[in-house]
C-alpha positions in Angstrom: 51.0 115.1 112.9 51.6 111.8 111.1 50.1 108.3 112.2 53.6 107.3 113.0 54.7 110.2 115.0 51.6 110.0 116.8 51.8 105.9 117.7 55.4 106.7 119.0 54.2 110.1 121.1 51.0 107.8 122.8 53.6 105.1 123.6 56.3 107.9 125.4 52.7 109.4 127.0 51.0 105.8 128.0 49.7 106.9 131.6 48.0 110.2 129.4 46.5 107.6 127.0 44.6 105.8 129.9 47.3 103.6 130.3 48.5 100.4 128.7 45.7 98.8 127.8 43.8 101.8 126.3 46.7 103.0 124.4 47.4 99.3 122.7 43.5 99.4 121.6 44.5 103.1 120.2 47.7 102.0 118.8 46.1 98.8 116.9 43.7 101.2 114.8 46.9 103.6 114.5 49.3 100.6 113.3 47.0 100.1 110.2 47.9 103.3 109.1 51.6 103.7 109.1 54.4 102.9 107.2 58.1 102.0 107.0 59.1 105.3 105.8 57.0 107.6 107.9 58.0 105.3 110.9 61.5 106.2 109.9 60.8 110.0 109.4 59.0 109.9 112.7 61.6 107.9 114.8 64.4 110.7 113.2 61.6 113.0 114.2 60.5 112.0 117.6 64.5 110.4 118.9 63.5 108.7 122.0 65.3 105.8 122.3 62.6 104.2 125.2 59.5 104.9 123.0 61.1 103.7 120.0 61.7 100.3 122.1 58.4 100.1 123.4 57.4 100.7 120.0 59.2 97.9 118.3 58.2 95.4 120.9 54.6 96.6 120.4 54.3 95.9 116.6 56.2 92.7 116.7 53.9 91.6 118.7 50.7 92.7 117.6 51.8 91.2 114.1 53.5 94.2 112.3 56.8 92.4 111.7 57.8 94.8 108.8 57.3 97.9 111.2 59.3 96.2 114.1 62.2 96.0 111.1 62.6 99.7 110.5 62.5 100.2 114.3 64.9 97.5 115.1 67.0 99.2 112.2 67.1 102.0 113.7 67.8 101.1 117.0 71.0 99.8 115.6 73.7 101.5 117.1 72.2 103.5 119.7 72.1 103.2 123.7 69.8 100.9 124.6 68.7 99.2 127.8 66.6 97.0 129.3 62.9 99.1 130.5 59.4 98.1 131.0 56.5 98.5 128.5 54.6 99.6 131.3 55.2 102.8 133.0 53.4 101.6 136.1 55.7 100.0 138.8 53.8 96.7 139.6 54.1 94.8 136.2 53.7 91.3 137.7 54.7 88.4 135.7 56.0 88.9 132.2 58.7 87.7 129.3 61.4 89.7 128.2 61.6 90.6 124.8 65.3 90.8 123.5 65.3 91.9 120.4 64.2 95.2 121.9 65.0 95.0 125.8 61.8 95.6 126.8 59.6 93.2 129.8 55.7 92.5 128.4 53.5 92.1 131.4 51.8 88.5 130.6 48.3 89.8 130.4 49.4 91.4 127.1 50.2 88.7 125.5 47.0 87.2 124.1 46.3 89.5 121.3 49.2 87.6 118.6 49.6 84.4 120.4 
């Protein structure tokens, strides 16, 4: 298994991972080693439209602009909605994120700002 198919499986399999916070400290380490075109192999690969959201949102915001292109990209065209990073119900307060649809609780939010 690639980095990149592995980033997008952890983010479909977040509660497994520990949760949210676990899985972004996993994710950051995992980030470093991917790139555009094995992202694109392993969204083809993967298809999941939600964890290729969450995905995006995720690298944009921890800084990995280039990597939140190729998913953007290929996003383009597909059935999106709006969803939750989280899997957990109770978010609490966050900002919606438009590019990819997806709500970041508020706490996550410190790690690029």
């Amino acid at each position: 298994s690639t980095a990149e198919v592995t980033t997008l499986e952890l983010t479909q399999r977040q509660n497994l991972a520990g949760g949210l916070g676990q899985l972004i400290g996993v994710l950051r380490r995992l980030f470093r080693s991917c790139s555009p075109q094995g992202l694109e192999q392993a969204l083809e690969v993967v298809s999941d439209v939600s964890a290729a959201q969450r995905l995006g949102a995720l690298l944009v915001q921890e800084g990995h602009i280039e990597l939140g292109n190729v998913v953007q990209t290929w996003l383009k065209g597909k059935r999106t909605r709006p969803i939750s990073l989280t899997v957990e119900r109770d978010e609490g307060p966050s900002r919606y994120d438009a590019k990819f649809k997806v709500r970041i609780p508020e706490q996550l939010q410190t790690a690029n700002a």
